[in-house]
Every structure is written in structure tokens, then in C-alpha cells.
C-alpha positions as CSV (number, residue, x, y, z in Angstrom):
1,X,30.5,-11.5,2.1
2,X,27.0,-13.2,1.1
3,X,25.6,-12.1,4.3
4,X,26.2,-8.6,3.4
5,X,25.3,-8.9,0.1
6,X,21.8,-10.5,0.8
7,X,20.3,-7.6,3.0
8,X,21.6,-5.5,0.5
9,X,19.9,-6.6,-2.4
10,X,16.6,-7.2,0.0
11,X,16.6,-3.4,0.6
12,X,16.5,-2.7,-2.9
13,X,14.3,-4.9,-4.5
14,X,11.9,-4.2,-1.1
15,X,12.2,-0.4,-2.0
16,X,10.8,-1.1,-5.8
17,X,14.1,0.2,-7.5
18,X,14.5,-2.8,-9.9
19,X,12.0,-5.3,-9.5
20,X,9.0,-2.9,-11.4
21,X,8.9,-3.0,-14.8
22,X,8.4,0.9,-15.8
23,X,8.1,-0.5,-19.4
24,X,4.9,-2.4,-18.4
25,X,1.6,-0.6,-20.9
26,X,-2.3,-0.3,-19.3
27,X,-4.6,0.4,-22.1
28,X,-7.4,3.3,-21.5
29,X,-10.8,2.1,-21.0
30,X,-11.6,3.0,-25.0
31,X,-8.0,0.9,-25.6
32,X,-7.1,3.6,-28.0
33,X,-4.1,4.8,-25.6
34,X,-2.0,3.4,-23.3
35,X,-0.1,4.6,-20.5
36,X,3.6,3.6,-18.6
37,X,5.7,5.2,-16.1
38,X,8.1,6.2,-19.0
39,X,5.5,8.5,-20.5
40,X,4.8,10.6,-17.2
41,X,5.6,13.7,-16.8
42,X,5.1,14.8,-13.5
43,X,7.5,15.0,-10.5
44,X,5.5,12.8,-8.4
45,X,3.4,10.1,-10.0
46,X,0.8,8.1,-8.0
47,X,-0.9,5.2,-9.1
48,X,-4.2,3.5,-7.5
49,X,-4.6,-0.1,-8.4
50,X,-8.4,-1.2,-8.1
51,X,-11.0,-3.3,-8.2
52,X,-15.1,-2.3,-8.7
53,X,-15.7,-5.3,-7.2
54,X,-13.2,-4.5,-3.9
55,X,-15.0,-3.0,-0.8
56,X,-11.9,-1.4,0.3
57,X,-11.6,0.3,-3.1
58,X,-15.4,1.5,-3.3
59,X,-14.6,3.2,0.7
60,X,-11.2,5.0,-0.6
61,X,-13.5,6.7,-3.7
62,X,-14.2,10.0,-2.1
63,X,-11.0,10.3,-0.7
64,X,-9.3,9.5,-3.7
65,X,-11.7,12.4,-5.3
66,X,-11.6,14.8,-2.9
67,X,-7.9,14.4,-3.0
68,X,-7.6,14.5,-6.7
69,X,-10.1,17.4,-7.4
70,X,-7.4,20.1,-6.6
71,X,-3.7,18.2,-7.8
72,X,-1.1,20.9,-8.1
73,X,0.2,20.3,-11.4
74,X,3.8,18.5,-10.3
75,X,1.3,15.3,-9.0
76,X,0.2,13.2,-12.0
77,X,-2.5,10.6,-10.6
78,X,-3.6,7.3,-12.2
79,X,-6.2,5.2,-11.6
80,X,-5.6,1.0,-12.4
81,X,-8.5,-1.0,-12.7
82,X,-8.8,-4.5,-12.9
83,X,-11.0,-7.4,-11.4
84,X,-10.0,-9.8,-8.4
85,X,-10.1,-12.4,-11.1
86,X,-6.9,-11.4,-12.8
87,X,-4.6,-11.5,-9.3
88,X,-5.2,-15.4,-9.0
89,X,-5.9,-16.3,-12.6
90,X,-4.6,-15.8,-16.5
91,X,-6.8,-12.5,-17.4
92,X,-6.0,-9.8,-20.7
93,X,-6.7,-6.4,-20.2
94,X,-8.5,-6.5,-23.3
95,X,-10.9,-8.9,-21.2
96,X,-14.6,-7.7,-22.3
97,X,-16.1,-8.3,-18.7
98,X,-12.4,-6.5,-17.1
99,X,-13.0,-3.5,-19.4
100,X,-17.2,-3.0,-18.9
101,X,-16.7,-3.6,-15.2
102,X,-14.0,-0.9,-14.8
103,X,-15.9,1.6,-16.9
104,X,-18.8,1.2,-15.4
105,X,-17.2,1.7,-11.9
106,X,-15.6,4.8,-13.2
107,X,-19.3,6.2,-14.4
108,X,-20.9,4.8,-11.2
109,X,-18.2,7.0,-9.4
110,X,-17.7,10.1,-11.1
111,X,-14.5,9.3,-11.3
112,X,-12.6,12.1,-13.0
113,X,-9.0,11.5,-13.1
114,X,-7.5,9.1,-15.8
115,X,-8.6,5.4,-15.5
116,X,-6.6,2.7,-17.5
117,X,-6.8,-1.0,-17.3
118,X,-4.7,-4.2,-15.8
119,X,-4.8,-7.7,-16.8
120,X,-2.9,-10.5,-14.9
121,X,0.4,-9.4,-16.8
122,X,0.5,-5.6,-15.6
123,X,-0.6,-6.8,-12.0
124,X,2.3,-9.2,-12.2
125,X,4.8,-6.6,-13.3
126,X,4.0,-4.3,-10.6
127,X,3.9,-7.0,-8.1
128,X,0.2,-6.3,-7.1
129,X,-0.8,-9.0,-4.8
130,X,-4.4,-7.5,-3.7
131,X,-6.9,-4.1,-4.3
132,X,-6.5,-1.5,-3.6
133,X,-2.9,-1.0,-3.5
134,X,-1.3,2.6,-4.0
135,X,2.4,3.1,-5.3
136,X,3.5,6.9,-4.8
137,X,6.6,7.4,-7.1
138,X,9.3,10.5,-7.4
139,X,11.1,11.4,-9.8
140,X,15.1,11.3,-9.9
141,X,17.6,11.9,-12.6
142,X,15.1,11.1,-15.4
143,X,13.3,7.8,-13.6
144,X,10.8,7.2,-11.0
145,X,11.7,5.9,-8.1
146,X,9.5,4.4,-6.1
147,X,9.0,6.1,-3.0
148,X,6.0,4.3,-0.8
149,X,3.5,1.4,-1.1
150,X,0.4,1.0,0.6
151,X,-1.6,-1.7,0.6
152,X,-5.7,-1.1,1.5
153,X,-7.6,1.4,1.0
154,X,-5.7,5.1,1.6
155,X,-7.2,7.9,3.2
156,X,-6.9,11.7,1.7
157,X,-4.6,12.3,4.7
158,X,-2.0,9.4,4.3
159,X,-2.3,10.7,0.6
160,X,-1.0,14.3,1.8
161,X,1.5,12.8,4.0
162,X,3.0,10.7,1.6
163,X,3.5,13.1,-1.5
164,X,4.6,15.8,1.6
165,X,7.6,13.6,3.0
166,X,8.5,11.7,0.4
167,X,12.4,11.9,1.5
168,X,12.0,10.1,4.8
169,X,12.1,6.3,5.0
170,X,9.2,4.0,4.7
């Protein structure tokens, strides 16, 4: 019976279902507002977790705007910064050098779609283990469900794909 039960409970924790805490808050850069998978709306939800001082996050920037400057309105997308510090180390997200670093990196960008902010305690929540790292979510029955993980940076055509087949397997 355990050996049933083990690859069981592997496929669901591997597929994000209960191991990602939805509760988890990221401030906005002006820490006036915060944002959690509870308070989206949309039917797909992607969020981009990244780094200003990441190489693979500055080469996914115009994809990520390109793809983002023309969302129909059932995609909601979310930009996550952080710093590489906060993956190996105790870091807030109310971190002074976290919060200039990701706002300059937003300005130095043009980055237009919403920005918020991750300390070690978010990263940890959402399992991030490196930047940049993409989780594409779907909504079911009132929750998000999370539907595909990519870690690296993602092109605007693996972005397209994703949030086009979001019903076939991983």
C-alpha cells in the first residue's frame, strides 16, 4: 500500500497543488500594497520571479514585454523581484538594498506590468530555488492550480504555448 501511496503524493506535491502557499503576501515596490494568489482575478495568472542582478532574467526582458504589451484581459501577469542574496540567505522584503535594486531594474527596463517584491520568506513559500523562474497558474473551482513551471529565462513563444495548452501534462 505505501508504494502506491508514495508516487501518489509525489505527483501532487510535484504538480504544485499543496505544497504553495497561495496565502503567501509580496509588497509593491512603494510597500503600500501587497499582492497573493487569493486576490487575483484572472483565469490564468502568471508570475515571473526575478533577479536585476540575474543574466538570464535581464535576456527574458523583451520577451516578457513584448509578450505582456498586448495580455487579453483573462491573463493577469506579475512580476517578483528579489536579489540572489535572499535564495541562500535570511533577507525581508522590506530589505532597503532588495527594494532600490528591484525598482531601479524596473525603471532601467520600462517595465510596465505590475512589479512586487520577495524576501527569503516568499521565495521559500513558493519553492523558488533560482531566477528567473516562471509559474503559469489556472484557475479551477475558485483556486489556482498550478499548471506549469519553468525554470530559466522563458521565451515569448514558450509563454504562448503554455497559457494556449494549459490542459495537457507537463
Amino acid at each position: 500500500m505505501k508504494l502506491i501511496i508514495l508516487p501518489l503524493l509525489l505527483l501532487v506535491s510535484c504538480r504544485g497543488e499543496f505544497y504553495l502557499n497561495t496565502n503567501t503576501k509580496f509588497p509593491d515596490l512603494n510597500k503600500k500594497e501587497s499582492f497573493s494568489i487569493k486576490s487575483a482575478k484572472a483565469e490564468i495568472l502568471i508570475l515571473n520571479f526575478f533577479a536585476p542582478d540575474c543574466p538570464p532574467c535581464i535576456e527574458e526582458m523583451p520577451d516578457l514585454k513584448k509578450y505582456t504589451k498586448d495580455l487579453p484581459k483573462h491573463i493577469s501577469f506579475i512580476g517578483i523581484g528579489s536579489v540572489l542574496e535572499a535564495i541562500g540567505e535570511s533577507l525581508a522584503n522590506t530589505d532597503s538594498k532588495l527594494i532600490d535594486r528591484v525598482k531601479m531594474f524596473k525603471q532601467e527596463h520600462n517595465i510596465t506590468y505590475p512589479v512586487y517584491l520577495a524576501g527569503s520568506e516568499q521565495l521559500n513559500s513558493f519553492k523558488v530555488t533560482g531566477f528567473p523562474e516562471t509559474l503559469v497558474f489556472k484557475l479551477k473551482d475558485n483556486s489556482y492550480q498550478l499548471k506549469r513551471r519553468h525554470l530559466s529565462a522563458i521565451t515569448y513563444k514558450e509563454l504562448v504555448s503554455f497559457t494556449n495548452n494549459l490542459e495537457e501534462p507537463w
